[in-house]
C-alpha positions as CSV (number, residue, x, y, z in Angstrom):
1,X,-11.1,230.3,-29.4
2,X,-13.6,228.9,-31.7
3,X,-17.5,228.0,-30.4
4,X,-16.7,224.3,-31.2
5,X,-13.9,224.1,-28.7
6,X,-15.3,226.7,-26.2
7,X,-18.8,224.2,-25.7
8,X,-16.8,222.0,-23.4
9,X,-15.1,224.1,-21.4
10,X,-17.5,226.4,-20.6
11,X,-18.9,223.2,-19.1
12,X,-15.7,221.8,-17.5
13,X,-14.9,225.2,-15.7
14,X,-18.3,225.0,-13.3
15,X,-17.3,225.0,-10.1
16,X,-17.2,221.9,-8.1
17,X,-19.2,222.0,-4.9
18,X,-18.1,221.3,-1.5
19,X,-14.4,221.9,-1.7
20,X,-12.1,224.5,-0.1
21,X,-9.9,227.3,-1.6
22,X,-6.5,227.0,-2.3
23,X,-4.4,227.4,0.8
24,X,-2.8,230.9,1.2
25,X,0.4,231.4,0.7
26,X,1.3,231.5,4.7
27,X,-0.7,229.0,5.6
28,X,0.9,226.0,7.4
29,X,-0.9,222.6,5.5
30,X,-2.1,220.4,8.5
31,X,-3.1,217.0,8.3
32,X,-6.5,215.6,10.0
33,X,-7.8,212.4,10.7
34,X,-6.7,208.8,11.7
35,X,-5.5,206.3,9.3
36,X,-5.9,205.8,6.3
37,X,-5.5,209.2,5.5
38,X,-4.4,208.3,1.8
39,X,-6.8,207.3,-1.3
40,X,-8.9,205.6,1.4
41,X,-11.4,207.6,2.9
42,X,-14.5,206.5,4.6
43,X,-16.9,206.6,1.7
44,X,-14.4,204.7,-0.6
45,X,-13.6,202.1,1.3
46,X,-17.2,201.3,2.0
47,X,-17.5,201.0,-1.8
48,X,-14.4,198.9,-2.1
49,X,-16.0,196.9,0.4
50,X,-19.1,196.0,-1.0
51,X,-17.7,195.1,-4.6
52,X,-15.8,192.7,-2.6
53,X,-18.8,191.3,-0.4
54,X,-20.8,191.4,-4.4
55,X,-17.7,189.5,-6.5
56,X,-17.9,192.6,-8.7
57,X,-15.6,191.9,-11.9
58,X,-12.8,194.1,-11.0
59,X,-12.9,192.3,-6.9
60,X,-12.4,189.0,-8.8
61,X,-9.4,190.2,-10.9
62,X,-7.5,191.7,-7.9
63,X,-8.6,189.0,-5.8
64,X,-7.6,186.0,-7.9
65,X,-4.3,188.0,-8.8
66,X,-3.5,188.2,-5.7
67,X,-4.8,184.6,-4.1
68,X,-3.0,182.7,-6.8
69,X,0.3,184.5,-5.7
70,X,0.7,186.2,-9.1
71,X,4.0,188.4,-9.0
72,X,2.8,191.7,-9.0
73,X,4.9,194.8,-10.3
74,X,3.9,196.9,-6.9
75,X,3.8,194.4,-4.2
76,X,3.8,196.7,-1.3
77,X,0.4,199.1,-3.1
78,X,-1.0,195.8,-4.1
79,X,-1.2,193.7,-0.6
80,X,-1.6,196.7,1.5
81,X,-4.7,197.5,-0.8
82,X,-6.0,193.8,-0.1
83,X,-5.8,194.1,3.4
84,X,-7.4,197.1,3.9
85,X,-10.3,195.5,1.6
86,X,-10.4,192.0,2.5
87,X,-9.1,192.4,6.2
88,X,-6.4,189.3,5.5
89,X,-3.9,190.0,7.7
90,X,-1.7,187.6,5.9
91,X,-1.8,189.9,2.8
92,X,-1.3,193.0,5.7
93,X,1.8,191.2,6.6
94,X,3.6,190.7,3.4
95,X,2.9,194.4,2.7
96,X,4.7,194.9,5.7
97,X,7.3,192.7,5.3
98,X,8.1,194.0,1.8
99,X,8.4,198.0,2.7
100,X,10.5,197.2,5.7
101,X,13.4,196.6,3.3
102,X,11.9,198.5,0.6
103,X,13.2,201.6,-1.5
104,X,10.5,202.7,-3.1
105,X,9.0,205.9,-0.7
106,X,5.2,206.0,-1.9
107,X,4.6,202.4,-1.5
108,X,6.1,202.3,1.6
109,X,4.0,205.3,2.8
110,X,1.0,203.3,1.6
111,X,2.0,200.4,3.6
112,X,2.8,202.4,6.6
113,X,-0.8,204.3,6.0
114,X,-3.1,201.4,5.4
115,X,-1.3,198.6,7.6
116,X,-1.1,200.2,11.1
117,X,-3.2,197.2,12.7
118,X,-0.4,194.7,11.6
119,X,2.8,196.7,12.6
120,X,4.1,195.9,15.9
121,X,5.5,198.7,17.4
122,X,8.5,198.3,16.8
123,X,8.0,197.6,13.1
124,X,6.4,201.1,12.9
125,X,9.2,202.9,14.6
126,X,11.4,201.1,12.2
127,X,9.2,201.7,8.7
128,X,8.6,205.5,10.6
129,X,12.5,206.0,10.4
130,X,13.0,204.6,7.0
131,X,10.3,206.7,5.0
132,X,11.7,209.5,7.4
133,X,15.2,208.8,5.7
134,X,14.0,208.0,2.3
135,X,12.2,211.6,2.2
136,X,15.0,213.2,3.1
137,X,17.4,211.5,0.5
138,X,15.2,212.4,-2.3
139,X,14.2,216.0,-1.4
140,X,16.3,217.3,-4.3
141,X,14.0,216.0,-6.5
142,X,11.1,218.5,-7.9
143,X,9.7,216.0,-10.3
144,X,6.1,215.3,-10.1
145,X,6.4,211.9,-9.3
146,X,9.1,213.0,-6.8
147,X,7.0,215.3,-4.7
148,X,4.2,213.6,-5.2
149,X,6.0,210.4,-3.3
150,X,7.6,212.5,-0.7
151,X,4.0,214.4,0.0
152,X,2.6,210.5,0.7
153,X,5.0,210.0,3.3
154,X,4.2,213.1,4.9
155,X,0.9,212.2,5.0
156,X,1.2,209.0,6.4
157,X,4.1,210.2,9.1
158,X,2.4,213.5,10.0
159,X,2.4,213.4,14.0
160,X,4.0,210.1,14.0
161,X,7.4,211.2,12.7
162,X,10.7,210.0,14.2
163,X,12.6,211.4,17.1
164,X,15.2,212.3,14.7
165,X,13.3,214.2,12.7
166,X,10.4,215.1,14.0
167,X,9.4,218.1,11.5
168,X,10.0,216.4,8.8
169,X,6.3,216.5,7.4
170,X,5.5,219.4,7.8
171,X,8.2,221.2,6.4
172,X,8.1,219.0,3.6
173,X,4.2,219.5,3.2
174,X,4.9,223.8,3.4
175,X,7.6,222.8,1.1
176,X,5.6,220.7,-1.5
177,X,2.5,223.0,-1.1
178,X,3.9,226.9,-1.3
179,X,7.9,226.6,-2.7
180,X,6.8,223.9,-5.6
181,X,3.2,224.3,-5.9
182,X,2.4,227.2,-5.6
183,X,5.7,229.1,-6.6
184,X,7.1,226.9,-9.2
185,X,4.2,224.4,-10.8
186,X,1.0,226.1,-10.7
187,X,2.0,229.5,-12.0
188,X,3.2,227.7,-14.9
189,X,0.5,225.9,-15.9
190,X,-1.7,228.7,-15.8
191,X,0.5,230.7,-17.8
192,X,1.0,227.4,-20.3
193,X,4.4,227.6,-19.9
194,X,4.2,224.2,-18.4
195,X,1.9,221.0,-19.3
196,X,1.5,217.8,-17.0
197,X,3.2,215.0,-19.2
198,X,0.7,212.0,-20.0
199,X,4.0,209.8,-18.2
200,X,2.9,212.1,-15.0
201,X,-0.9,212.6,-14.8
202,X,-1.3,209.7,-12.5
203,X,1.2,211.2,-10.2
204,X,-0.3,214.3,-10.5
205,X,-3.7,212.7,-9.3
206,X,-2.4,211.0,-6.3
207,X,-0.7,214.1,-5.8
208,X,-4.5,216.4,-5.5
209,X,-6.0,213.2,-4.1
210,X,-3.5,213.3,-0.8
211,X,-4.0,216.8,0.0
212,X,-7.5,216.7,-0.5
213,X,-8.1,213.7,1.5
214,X,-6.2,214.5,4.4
215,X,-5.4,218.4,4.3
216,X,-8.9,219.8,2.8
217,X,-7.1,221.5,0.2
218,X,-7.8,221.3,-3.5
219,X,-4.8,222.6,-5.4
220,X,-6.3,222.5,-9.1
221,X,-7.4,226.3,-7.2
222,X,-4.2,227.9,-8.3
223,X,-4.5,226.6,-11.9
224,X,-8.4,226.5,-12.5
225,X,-8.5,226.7,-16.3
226,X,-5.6,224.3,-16.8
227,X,-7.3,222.0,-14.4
228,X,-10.9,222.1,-16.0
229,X,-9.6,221.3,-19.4
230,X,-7.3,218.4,-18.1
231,X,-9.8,215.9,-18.6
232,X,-11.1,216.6,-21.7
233,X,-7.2,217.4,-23.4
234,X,-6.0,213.8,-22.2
235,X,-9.5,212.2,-23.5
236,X,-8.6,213.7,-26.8
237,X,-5.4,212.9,-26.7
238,X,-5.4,209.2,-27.2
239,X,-5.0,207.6,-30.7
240,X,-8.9,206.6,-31.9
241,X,-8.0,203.1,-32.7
242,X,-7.4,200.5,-29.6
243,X,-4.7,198.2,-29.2
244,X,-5.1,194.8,-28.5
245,X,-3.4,192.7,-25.8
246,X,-4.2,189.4,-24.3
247,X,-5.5,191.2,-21.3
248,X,-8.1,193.0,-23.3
249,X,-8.1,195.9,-25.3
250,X,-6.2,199.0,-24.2
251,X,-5.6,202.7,-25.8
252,X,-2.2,204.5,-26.4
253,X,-1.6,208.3,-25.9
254,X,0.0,210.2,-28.5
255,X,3.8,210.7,-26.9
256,X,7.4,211.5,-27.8
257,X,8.4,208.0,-26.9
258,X,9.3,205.8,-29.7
259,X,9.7,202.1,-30.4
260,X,6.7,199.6,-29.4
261,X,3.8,200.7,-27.4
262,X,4.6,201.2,-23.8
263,X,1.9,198.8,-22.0
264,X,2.9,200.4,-18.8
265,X,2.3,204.1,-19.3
266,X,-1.2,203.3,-20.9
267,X,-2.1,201.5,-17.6
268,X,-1.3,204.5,-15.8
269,X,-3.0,207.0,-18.0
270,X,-6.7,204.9,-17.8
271,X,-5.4,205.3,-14.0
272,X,-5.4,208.6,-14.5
273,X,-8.7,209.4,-15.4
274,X,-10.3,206.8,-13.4
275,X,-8.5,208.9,-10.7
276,X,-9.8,211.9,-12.2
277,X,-13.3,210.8,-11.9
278,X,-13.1,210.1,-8.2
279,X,-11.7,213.6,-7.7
280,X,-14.2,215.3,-8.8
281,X,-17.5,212.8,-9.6
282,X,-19.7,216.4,-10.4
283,X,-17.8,218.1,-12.8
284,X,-19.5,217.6,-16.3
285,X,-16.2,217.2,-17.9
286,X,-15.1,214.0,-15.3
287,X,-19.1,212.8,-16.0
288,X,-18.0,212.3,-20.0
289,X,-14.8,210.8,-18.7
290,X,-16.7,208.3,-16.8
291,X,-18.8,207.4,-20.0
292,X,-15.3,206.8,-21.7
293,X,-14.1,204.9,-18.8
294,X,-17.4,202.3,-18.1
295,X,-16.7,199.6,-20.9
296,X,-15.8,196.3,-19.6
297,X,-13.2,195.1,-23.0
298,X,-10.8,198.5,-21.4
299,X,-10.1,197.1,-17.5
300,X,-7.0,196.4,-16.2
301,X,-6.5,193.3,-15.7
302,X,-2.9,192.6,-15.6
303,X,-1.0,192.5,-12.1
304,X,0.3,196.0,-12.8
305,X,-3.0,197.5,-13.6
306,X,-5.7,195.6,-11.7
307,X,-5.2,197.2,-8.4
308,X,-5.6,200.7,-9.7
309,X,-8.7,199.7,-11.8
310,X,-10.3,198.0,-8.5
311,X,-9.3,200.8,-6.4
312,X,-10.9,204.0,-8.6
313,X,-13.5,202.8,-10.5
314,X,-16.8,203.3,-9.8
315,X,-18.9,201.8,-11.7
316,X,-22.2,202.8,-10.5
317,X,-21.3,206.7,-11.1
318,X,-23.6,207.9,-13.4
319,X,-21.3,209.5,-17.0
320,X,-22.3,211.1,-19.8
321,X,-21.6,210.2,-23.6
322,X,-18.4,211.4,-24.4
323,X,-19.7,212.1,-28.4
324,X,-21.0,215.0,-26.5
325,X,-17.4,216.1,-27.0
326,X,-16.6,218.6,-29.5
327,X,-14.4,217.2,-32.3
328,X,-12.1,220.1,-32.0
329,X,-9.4,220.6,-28.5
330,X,-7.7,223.8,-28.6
331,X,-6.0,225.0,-25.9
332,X,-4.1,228.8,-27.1
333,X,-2.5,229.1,-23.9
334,X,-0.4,225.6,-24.1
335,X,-0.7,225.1,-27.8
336,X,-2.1,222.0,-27.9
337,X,-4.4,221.0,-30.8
338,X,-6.0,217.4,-31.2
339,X,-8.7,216.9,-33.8
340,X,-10.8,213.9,-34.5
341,X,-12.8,213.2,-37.7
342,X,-15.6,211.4,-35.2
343,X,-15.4,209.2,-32.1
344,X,-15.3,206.0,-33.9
345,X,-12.2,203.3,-33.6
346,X,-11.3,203.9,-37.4
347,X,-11.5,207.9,-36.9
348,X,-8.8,209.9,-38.6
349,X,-6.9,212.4,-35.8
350,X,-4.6,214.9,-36.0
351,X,-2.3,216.1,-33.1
352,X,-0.4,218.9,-32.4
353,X,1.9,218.5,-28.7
354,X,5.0,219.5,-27.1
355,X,6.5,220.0,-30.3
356,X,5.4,217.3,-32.3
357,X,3.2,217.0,-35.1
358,X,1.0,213.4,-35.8
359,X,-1.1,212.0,-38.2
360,X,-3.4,209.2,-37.5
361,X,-5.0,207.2,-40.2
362,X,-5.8,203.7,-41.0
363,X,-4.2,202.5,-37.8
364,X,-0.5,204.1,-38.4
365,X,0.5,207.7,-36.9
366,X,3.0,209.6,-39.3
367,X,4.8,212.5,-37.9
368,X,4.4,215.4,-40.0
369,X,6.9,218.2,-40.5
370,X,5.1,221.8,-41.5
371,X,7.7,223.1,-43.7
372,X,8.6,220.1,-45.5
373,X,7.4,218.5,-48.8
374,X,4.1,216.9,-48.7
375,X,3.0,218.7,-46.6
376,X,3.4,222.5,-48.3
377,X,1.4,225.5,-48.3
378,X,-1.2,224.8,-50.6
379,X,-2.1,221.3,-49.2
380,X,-4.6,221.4,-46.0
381,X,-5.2,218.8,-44.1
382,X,-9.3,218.6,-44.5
383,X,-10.8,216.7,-41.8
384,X,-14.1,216.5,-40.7
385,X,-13.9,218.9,-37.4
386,X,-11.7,221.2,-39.1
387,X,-9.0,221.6,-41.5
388,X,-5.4,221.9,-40.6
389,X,-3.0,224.5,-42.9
390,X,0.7,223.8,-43.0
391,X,2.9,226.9,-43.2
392,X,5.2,225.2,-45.6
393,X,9.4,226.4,-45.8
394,X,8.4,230.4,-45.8
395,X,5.5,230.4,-43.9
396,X,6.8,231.7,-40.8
397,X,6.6,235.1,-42.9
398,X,4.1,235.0,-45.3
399,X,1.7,231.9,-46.7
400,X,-1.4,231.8,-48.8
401,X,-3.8,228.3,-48.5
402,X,-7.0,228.4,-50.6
403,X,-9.6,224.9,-49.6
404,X,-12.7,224.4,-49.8
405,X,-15.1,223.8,-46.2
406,X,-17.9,221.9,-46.3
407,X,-19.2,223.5,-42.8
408,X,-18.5,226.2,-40.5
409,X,-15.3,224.4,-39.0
410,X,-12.6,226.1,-37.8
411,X,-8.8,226.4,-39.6
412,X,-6.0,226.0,-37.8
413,X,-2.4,227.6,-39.7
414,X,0.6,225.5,-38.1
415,X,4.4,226.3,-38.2
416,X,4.2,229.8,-37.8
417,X,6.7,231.6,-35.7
418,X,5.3,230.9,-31.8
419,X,3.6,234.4,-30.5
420,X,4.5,236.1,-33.7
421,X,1.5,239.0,-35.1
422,X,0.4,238.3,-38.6
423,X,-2.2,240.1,-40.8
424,X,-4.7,237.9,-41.3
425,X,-6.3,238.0,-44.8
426,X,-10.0,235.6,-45.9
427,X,-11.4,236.3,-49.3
428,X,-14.2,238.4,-48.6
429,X,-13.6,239.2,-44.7
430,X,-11.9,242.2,-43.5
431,X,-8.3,242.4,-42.7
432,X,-7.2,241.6,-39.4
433,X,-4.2,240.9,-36.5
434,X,-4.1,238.0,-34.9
435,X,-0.8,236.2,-32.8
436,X,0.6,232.6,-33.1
437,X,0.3,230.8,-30.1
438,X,3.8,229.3,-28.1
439,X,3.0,226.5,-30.7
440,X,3.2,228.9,-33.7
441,X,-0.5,227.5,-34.1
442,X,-3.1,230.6,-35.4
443,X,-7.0,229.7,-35.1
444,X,-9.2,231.0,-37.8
445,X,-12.9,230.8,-37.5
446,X,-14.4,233.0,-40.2
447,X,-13.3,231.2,-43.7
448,X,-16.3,231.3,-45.9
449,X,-17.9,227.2,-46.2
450,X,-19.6,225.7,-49.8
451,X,-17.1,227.0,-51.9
452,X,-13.8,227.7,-52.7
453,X,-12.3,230.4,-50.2
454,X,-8.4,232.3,-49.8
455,X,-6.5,232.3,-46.7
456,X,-3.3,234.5,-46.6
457,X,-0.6,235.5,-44.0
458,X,1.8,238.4,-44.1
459,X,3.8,238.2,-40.4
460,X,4.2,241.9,-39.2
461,X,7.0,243.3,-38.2
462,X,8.4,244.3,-35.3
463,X,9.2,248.2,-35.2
464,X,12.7,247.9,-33.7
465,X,14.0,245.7,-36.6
């Protein structure tokens, strides 16, 4: 890895102060504290609070969202969230009301969680039974979002749960934290085998958030590098140029979804890293997230969104300029390689993800292909940061580039055969071997700049073929 893209993670992998380890493999996970236990710990809601008693921007959106009866997407989240705020018991009983005939587990754990005053008992006994049942119907399902829900209800039932199941939440907590997490998830991630979709960051931070807040446990522990480079890989992941809705402006992630932007998932991403931030307000990489975050023309403002905006965002959390960035994200262990030409809206950016290759320029993406016509051999891509070599219809054996840098930046050869060795050849340089990542991306870093320079590949060999 390259000095350009090392900068920022050096940075992003200080520890944060303050948290506990990772729990041990045979430790039970216990949960502490009264309700809420979820999202809203002291210190956040007394922030919450006080934007509501100063009419901060974001209180005004929720509020008048909510006060003008506006149908909102997640009723239960949304009302629940209001009560606890705003102390309405009105909006405390409609959360109620809603989850009591509801389907969807983590928003009825929320309303269970955040609107104990308004339950009578035999309300609670009821709402205790049906996340109780709800859990169990959907413990087959190891998606993020899936365990993430059925971890909420845990939470929110541990010590409380029904007669008829009354270890429910902790075996599904054990379950969640050392069969998935630990045994399944984690050990992926750190071996970049696995990669948190954009579709299921949000999860994944309500996910940390819940165990953090209740059970003291910080699971980003098990994957450290992953986890410091999280924030910084979705930052760079997002198309430079925003999009415009009537809400405000708002900007799309680079994903394998096609057809028209999908107004929903970019909610959840800003959700995401507003998320992020309240995580972990020290790192410096969550400090140049908040920068990114703190511009009024990106809040959420739509029903959907403006709960989660009012809920994380903290505007008077210091950030730090995100073109303090490095140009450059490479990440050899996943193979994931975005490049901008600068942080401004009409940037150029190139992205290389789960399998897909883009090209962003003049507001359109195109989706490249490295071993098809234009994009051959002897055709880099030559952007500012760096310059991007295509490894054209042979190039998972052999391939020769020659380009010109203006600068130091680093090459990247793409379309190689994933993990394969190749001799690596630059005019003037000594030979040398070097191994494609699991994207059958090579870095090079030492290609002569301020005049015309040779690149060639020859793959090597295995010695059983």
């Amino acid at each position: 890895m390259g000095p350009v893209v090392l900068g920022i993670l050096i940075l992003a992998l200080a520890p944060a102060a303050g948290w506990a380890q990772g729990p041990g493999a045979a430790d039970p996970v216990v949960v502490s504290g009264d309700h809420p236990r979820l999202f809203l710990r002291a210190g956040r809601l007394r922030l919450l609070r006080r934007e509501r008693e100063r009419h901060s921007m974001r209180w005004q959106q929720f509020e008048a969202l909510i006060s003008g009866n506006a149908p909102m997407p997640e009723p239960g989240f949304a009302q629940a969230l209001y009560y606890q705020v705003s102390g309405a018991r009105a909006a405390g009983r409609r959360a109620v009301e809603w989850a009591l005939s509801a389907s969807d587990l983590r928003q009825m754990a929320l309303v269970y969680d955040w609107c104990q005053d308004v339950l009578t008992a035999a309300e609670r006994d009821q709402l205790a039974s049906h996340i109780a049942r709800r859990t169990s119907e959907t413990g087959a399902l190891e998606s993020i979002p899936g365990v993430r829900s059925r971890v909420l209800a845990a939470v929110a039932l541990f010590d409380e749960a029904p007669a008829a199941a009354p270890d429910l939440p902790r075996k599904e907590l054990d379950r969640a934290v050392h069969s998935w997490w630990e045994g399944k998830l984690a050990p992926a991630l750190a071996a970049g085998t696995a990669v948190v979709p954009r579709e299921d960051a949000y999860a994944m931070m309500e996910l940390l958030h819940a165990l953090a807040d209740s059970a003291r446990l910080d699971l980003r522990e098990s994957a450290p590098a992953y986890f410091a480079a999280f924030p910084i890989e979705h930052l760079m992941s997002y198309y430079p140029a925003p999009y415009h809705v009537a809400e405000g402006d708002i900007y799309l992630g680079a994903t394998h979804r096609t057809g028209g932007p999908d107004l929903d998932s970019a909610a959840f991403s800003r959700a995401a890293e507003l998320a992020m931030v309240a995580f972990d307000v020290n790192a410096p990489s969550t400090q140049v997230l908040q920068g990114w975050l703190m511009h009024d023309r990106f809040q959420l403002r739509t029903p959907l969104g403006a709960p989660y905006e009012f809920l994380w965002a903290n505007p008077y959390q210091p950030g730090l300029s995100y073109y303090q960035v490095p140009l450059v994200y490479y990440s050899p262990l996943s193979g994931r390689l975005y490049v901008r030409s600068s942080w401004e809206d009409d940037a150029e950016w190139f992205g290389l993800f789960d399998g897909a290759i883009e090209w962003f320029r003049d507001g359109r993406v195109t989706t490249l292909n490295p071993h098809d016509a234009p994009h051959a051999a002897a055709e880099p891509l030559l952007l500012d940061a760096a310059a991007i070599c295509f490894a054209g219809p042979d190039g998972r054996e052999r391939g020769q580039w020659r380009l010109t840098l203006e600068d130091a930046q680093p090459v990247f050869v793409v379309g190689l055969e994933p993990r394969r060795a190749y001799l690596v050849e630059v005019d003037d340089e000594e030979i040398y071997e070097a191994a494609a990542d699991p994207a059958g991306t090579l870095q090079i870093d030492d290609v002569p700049h301020g005049r015309a320079a040779g690149i060639r590949l020859h793959a090597i060999i295995p010695a059983h073929r």
